[in-house]
Structures are given as C-alpha cells and as structure tokens.
Backbone as JSON, one array per atom type, in Angstrom:
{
  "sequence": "XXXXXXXXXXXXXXXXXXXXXXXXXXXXXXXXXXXXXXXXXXXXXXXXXXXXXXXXXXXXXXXXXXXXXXXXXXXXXXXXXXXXXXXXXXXXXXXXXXXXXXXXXXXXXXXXXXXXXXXXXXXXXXXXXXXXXXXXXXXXXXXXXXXXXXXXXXXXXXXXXXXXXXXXXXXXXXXXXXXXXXX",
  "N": [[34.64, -235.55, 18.37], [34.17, -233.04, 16.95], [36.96, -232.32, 16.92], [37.9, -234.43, 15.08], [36.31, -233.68, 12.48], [37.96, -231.35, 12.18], [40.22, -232.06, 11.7], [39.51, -233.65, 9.19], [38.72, -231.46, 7.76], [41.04, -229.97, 7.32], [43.01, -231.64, 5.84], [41.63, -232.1, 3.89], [41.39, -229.66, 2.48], [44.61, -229.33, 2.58], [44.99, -231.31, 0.39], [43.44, -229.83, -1.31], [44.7, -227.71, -2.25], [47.22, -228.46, -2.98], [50.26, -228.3, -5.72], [52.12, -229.26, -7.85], [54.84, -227.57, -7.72], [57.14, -225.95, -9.09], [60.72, -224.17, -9.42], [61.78, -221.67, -10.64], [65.24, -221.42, -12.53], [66.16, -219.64, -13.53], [67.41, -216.38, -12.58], [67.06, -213.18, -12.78], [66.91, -210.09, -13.7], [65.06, -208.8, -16.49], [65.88, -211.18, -17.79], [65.19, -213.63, -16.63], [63.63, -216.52, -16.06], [61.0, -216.89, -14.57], [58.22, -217.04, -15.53], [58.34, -219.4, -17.12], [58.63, -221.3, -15.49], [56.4, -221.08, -13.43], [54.14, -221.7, -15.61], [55.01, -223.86, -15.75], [54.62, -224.82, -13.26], [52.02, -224.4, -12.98], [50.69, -226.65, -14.89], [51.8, -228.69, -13.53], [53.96, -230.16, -14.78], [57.51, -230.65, -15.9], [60.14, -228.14, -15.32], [62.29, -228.29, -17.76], [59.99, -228.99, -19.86], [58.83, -226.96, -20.59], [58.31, -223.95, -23.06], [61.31, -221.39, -22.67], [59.74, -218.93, -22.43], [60.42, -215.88, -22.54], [62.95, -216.23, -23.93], [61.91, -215.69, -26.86], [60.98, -213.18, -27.53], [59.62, -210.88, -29.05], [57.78, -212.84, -29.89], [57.13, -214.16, -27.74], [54.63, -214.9, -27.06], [53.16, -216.42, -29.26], [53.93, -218.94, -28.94], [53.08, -219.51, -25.82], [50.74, -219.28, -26.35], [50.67, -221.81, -28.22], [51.74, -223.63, -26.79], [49.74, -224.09, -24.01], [47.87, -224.4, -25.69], [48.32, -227.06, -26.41], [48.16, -228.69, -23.99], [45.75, -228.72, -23.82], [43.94, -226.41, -23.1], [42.79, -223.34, -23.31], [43.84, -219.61, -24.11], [41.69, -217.16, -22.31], [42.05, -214.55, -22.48], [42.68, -211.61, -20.8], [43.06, -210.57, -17.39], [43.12, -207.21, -16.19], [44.51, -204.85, -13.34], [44.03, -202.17, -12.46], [44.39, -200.52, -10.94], [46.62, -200.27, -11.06], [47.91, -198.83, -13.32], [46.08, -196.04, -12.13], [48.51, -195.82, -10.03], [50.93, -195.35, -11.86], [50.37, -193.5, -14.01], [49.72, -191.43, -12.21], [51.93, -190.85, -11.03], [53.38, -189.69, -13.09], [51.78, -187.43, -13.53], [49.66, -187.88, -15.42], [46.18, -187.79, -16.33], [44.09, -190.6, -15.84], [41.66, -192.21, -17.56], [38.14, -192.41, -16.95], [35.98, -194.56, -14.78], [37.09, -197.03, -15.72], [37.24, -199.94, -14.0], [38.26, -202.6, -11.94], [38.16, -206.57, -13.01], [38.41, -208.97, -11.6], [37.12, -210.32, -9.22], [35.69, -212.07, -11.54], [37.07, -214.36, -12.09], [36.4, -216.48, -10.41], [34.08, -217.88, -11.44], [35.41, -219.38, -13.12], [37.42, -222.44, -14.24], [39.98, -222.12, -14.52], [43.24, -223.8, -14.02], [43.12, -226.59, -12.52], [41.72, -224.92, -10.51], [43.76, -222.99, -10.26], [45.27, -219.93, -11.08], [47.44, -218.2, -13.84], [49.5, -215.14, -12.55], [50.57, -212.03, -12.74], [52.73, -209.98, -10.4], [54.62, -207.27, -9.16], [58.35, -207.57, -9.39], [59.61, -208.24, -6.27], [62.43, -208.2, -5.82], [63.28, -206.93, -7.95], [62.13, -204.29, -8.25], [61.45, -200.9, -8.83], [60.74, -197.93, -7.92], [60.84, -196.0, -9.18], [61.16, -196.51, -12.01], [59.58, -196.74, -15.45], [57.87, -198.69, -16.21], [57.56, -200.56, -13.87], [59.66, -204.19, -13.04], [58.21, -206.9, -13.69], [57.15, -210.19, -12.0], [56.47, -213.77, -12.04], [53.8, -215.26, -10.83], [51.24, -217.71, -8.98], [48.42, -217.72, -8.73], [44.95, -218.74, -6.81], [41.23, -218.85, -6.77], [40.06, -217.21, -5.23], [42.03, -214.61, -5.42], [44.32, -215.18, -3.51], [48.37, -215.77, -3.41], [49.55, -218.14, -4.02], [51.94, -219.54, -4.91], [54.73, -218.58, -5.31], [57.53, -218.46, -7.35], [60.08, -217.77, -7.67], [62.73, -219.1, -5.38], [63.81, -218.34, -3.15], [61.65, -215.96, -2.29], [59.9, -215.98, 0.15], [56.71, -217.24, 1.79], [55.42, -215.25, 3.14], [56.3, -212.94, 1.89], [55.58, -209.57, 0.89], [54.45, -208.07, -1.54], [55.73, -205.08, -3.73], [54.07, -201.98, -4.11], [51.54, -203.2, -2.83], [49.94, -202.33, -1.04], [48.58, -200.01, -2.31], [47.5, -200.89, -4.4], [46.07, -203.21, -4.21], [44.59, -206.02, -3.95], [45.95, -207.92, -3.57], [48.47, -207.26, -4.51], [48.18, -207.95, -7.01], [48.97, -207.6, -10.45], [47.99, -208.76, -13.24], [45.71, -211.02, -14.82], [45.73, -213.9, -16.23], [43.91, -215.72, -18.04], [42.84, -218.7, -17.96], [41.68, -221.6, -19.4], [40.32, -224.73, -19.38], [39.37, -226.09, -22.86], [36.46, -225.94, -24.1], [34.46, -228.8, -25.11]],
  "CA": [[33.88, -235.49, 17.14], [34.52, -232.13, 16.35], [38.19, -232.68, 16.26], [37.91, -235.38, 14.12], [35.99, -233.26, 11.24], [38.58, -230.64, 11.97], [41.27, -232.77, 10.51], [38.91, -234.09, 7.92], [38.8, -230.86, 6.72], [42.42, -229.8, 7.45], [43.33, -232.78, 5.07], [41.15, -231.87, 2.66], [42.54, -228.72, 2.56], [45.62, -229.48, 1.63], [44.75, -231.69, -0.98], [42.54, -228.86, -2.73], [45.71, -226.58, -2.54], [48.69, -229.02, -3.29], [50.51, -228.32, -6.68], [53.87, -229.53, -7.71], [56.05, -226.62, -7.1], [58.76, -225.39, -9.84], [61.02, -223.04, -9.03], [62.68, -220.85, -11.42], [66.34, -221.49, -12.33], [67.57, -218.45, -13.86], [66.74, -215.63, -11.21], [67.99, -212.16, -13.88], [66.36, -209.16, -14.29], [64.83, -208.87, -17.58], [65.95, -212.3, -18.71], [64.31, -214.61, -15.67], [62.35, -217.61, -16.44], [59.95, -216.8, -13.68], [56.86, -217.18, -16.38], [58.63, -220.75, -17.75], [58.32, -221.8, -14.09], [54.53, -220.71, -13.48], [53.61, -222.28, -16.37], [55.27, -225.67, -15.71], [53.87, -225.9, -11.77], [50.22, -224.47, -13.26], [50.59, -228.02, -15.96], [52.62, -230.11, -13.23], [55.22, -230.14, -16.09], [59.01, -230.19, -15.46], [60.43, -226.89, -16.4], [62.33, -228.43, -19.28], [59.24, -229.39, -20.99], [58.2, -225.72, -21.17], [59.27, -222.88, -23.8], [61.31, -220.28, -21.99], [59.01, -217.72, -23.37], [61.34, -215.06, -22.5], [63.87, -216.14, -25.14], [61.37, -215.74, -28.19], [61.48, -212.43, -27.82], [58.28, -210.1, -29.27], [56.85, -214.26, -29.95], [56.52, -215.0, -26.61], [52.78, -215.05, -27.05], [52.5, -217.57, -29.97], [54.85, -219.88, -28.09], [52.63, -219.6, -24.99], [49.78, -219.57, -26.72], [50.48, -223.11, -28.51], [51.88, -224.75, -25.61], [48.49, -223.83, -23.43], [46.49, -225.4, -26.43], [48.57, -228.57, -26.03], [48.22, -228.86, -22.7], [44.4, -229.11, -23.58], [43.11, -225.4, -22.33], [43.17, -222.28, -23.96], [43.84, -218.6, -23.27], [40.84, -216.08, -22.61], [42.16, -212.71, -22.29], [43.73, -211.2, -19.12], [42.13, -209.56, -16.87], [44.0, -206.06, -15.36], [44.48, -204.26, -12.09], [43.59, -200.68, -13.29], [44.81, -199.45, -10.15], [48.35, -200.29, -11.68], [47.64, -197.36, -14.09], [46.64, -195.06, -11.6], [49.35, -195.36, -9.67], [51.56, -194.88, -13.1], [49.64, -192.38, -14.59], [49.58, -190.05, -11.19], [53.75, -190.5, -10.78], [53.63, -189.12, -14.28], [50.66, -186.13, -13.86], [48.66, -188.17, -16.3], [44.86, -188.42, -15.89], [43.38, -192.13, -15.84], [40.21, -192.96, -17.85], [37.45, -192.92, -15.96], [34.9, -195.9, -15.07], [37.89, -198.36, -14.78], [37.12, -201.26, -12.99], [38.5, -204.18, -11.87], [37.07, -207.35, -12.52], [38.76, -209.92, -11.18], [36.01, -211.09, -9.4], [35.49, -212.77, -13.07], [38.07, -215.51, -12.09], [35.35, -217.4, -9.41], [33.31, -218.19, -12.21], [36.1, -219.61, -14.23], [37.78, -223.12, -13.83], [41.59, -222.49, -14.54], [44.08, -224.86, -14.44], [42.65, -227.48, -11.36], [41.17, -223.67, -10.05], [44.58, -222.2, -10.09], [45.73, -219.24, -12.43], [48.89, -217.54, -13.91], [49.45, -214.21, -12.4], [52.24, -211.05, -12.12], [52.72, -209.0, -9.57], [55.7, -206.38, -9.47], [58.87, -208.02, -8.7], [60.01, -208.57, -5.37], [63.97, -208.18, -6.25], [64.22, -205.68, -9.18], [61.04, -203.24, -8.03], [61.95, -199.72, -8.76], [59.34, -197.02, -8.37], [61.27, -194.77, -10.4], [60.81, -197.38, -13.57], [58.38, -196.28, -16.55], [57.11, -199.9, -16.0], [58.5, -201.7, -13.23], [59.55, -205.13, -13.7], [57.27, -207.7, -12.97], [57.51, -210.85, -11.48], [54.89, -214.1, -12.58], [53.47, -215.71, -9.53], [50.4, -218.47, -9.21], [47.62, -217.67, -7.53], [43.58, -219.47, -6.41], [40.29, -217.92, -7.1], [40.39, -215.9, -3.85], [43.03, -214.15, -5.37], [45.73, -216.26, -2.54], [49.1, -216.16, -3.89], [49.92, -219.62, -3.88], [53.01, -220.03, -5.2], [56.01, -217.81, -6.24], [58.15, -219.22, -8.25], [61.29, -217.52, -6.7], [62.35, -219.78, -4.41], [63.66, -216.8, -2.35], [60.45, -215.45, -2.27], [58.96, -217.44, 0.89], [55.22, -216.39, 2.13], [55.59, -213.86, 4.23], [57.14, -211.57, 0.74], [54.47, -208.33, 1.17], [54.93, -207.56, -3.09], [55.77, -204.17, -3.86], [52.6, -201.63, -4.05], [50.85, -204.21, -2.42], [48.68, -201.27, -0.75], [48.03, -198.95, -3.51], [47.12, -201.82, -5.66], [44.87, -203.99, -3.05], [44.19, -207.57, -4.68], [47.75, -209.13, -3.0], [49.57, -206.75, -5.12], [48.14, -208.77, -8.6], [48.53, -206.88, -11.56], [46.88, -208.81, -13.64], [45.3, -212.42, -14.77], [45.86, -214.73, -17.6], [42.47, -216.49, -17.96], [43.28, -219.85, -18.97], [40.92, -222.37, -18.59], [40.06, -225.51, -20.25], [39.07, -226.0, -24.2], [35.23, -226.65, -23.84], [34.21, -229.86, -25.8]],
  "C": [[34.26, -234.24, 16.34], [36.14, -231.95, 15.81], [38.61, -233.36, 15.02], [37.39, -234.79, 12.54], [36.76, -232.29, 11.14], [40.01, -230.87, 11.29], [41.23, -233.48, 9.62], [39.64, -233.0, 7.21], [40.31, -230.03, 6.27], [43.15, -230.92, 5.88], [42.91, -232.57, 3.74], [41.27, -230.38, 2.22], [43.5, -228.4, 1.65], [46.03, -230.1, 0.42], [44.36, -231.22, -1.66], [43.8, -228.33, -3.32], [46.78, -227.31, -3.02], [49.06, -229.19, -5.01], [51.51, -228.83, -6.88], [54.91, -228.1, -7.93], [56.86, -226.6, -7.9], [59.01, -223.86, -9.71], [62.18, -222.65, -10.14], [64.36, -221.12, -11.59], [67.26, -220.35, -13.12], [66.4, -216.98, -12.81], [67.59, -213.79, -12.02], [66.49, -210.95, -14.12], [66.14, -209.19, -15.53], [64.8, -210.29, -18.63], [65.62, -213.86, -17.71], [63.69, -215.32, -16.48], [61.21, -217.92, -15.31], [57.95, -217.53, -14.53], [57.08, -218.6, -16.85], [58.14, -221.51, -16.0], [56.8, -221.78, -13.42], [54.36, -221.73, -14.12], [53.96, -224.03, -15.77], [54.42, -226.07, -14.24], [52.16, -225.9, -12.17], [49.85, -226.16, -13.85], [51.0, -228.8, -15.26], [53.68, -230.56, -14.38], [56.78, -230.0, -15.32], [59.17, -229.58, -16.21], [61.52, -226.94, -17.84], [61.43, -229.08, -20.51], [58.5, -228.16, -21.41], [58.61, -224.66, -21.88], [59.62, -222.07, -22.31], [61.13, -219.0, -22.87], [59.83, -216.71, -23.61], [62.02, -214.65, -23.75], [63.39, -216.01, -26.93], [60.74, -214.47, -28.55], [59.85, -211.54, -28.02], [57.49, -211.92, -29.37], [57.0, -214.95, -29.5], [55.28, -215.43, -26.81], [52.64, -216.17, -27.53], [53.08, -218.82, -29.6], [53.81, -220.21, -27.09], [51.14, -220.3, -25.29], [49.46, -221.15, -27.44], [50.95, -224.42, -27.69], [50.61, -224.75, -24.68], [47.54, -225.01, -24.22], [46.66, -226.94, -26.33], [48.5, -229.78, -25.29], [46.14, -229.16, -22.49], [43.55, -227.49, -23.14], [43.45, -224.0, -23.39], [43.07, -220.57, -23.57], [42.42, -217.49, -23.55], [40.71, -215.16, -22.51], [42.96, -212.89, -20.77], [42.82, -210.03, -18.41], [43.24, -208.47, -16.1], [43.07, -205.52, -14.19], [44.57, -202.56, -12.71], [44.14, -199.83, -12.23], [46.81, -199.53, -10.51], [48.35, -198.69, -12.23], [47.22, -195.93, -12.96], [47.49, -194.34, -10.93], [50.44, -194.97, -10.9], [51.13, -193.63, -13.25], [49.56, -190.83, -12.98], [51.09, -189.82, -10.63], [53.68, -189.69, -11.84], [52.95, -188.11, -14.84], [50.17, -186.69, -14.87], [47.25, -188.42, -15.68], [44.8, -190.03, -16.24], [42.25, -192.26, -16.25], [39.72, -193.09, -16.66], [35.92, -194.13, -15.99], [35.86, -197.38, -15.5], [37.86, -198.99, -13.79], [37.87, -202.41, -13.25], [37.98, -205.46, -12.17], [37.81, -208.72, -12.69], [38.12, -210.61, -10.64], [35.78, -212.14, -10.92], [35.84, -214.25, -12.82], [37.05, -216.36, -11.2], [34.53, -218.12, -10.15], [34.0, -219.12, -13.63], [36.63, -221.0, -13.48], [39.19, -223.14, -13.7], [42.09, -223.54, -14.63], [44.0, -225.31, -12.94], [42.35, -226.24, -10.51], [42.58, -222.92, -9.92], [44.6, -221.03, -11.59], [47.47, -218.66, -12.31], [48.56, -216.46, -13.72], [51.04, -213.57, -12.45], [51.89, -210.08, -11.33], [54.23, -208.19, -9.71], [57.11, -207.52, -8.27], [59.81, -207.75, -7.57], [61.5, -207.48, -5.16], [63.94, -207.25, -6.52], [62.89, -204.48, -9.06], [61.83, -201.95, -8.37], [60.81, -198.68, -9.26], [59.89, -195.76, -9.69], [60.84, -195.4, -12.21], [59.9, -196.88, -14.36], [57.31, -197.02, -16.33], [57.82, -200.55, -14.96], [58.24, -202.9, -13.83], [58.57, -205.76, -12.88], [57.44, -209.31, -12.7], [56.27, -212.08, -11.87], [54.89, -215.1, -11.1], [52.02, -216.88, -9.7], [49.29, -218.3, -8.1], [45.56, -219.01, -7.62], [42.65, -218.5, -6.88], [39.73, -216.87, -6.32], [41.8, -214.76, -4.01], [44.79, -214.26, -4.18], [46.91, -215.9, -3.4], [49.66, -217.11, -3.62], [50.71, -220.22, -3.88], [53.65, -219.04, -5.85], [56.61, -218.93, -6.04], [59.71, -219.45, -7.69], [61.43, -218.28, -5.89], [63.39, -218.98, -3.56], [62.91, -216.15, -1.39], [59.29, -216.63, -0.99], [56.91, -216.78, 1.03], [54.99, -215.73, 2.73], [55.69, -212.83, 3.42], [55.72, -210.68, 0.82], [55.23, -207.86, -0.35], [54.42, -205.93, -2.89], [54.36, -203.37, -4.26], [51.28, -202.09, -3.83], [49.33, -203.04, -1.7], [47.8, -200.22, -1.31], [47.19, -200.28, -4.64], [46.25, -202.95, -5.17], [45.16, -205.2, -4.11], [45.78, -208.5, -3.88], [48.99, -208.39, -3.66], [49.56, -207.16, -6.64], [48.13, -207.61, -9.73], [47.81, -207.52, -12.46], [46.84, -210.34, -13.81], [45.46, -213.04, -15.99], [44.65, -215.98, -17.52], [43.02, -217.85, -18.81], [42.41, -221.01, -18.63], [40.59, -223.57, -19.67], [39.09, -225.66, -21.8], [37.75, -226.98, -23.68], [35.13, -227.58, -25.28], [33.06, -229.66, -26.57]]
}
C-alpha cells in the first residue's frame, strides 16, 4: 500500500516538473543565446520561434518584452540577489546600502510560466572574479528556487554555479517575474 502511493506520488512528480528542454546552440561569451533558449523551454517553443534577444542589442528588452505579451503573460519586474552587490561592492572597498533584502520569497505567491521562472546565475564557463560584472549565464528555475534547467547542455546537475556560497539562493542572481496577463 504504501509502495503503491509512493509511486503515485513519484509519477506525479515528474509530471509537475517535466518541461520541454531547449538547449542553447550558440555556446560564446558575450554573444550566447543562453536567454533565447530559457525563454523557448519556459513557452515550450522551439528556439527558432524566439528573438535572439542578444542580437538587438540595447533593445533586447522591447523584443522580450513583446514576445512575453504574445505568449499571453507579461513581465513584472525582477526581483535581485543583493548579496550579488555585496560581494561586488566589498572586491571594490565600496559600502552597500543598508536594509537590502532579498525577496525572493515573492516568487511562491506568483504563478509563472506553469510555476516555472526565468533566472541568471553567473556563468559556469566564462566566470571571472576579477570581472567588473561577471558574465552571467540564464538558467530556469521552480518556486523553491530548484534550478531546473540550464540551458547549456554541458552544464549537467551536479554544476555548483560560481559564488554559489557567498550568494546562497543556488547561486540566483536574480528573477524575471513573468506571470500570466490577468483577465
């Protein structure tokens, strides 16, 4: 008996979590389509039905922003990892505002895209603490903050993302709130 509800819920499970999976096909520092790839597994989209934001340069945004609306959902801000900044800001003897919080928590209360969201964390590959900004990498995570899916297909689940300990949450820098256009 107990077995039996243990591969109920096993089952059901994997049906909460199962997305369709696109994986990135240009793999380039600076000029990656890591974020075209997100986007398409968040929508179930094949990645040639999605801008590669990348290439539009400072108007990535309004690109992103009108494919999102198309798709039926729209964007509500981003939520940041503030401990990004202090680690920045204390390589660089800068103070950090104080009374920065996190609030990612936020995302539990939100529906996303079938409960998933678009996230970045620092990438994997091209990390370099020396960087002003390191680069960053876009990744898909659950409302438990999970990372769910990199994009990289490289990148298996085991990858421990760079400042993953200074920066607690899985290593998320931050959240792209996207959640469906209320009626």
């Amino acid at each position: 008996m107990v077995l039996n509800h243990l591969k109920k819920f096993i089952f059901l499970k994997k049906l909460i979590i199962s997305m369709i999976k696109i994986y990135q096909t240009i793999v380039d520092e600076g000029h990656g389509n890591c974020m075209q790839a997100a986007i398409a597994s968040l929508f179930e989209v094949s990645i040639e039905n999605v801008p590669n934001f990348i290439t539009f340069g400072n108007g990535w945004f309004h690109k992103f922003y009108e494919f999102i609306k198309q798709q039926g959902y729209e964007y509500d801000g981003c939520l940041y990892n503030y401990n990004r900044w202090r680690i920045i800001n204390k390589r660089d003897n800068v103070p950090t505002a104080n009374g920065l919080r996190n609030r990612f928590y936020k995302i539990k209360e939100m529906d996303g895209v079938n409960g998933y969201f678009y996230a970045s964390v620092y990438s994997p590959k091209y990390y370099n603490s020396n960087d002003k900004i390191p680069t960053t990498h876009a990744v898909i995570i659950d409302k438990n903050l999970n990372i769910v899916h990199d994009v990289n297909p490289d990148n298996n689940c085991s990858i421990i993302y760079p400042e993953t300990k200074k920066l607690k949450y899985n290593g998320i820098l931050n959240i792209y709130m996207i959640n469906p256009i209320l009626k």
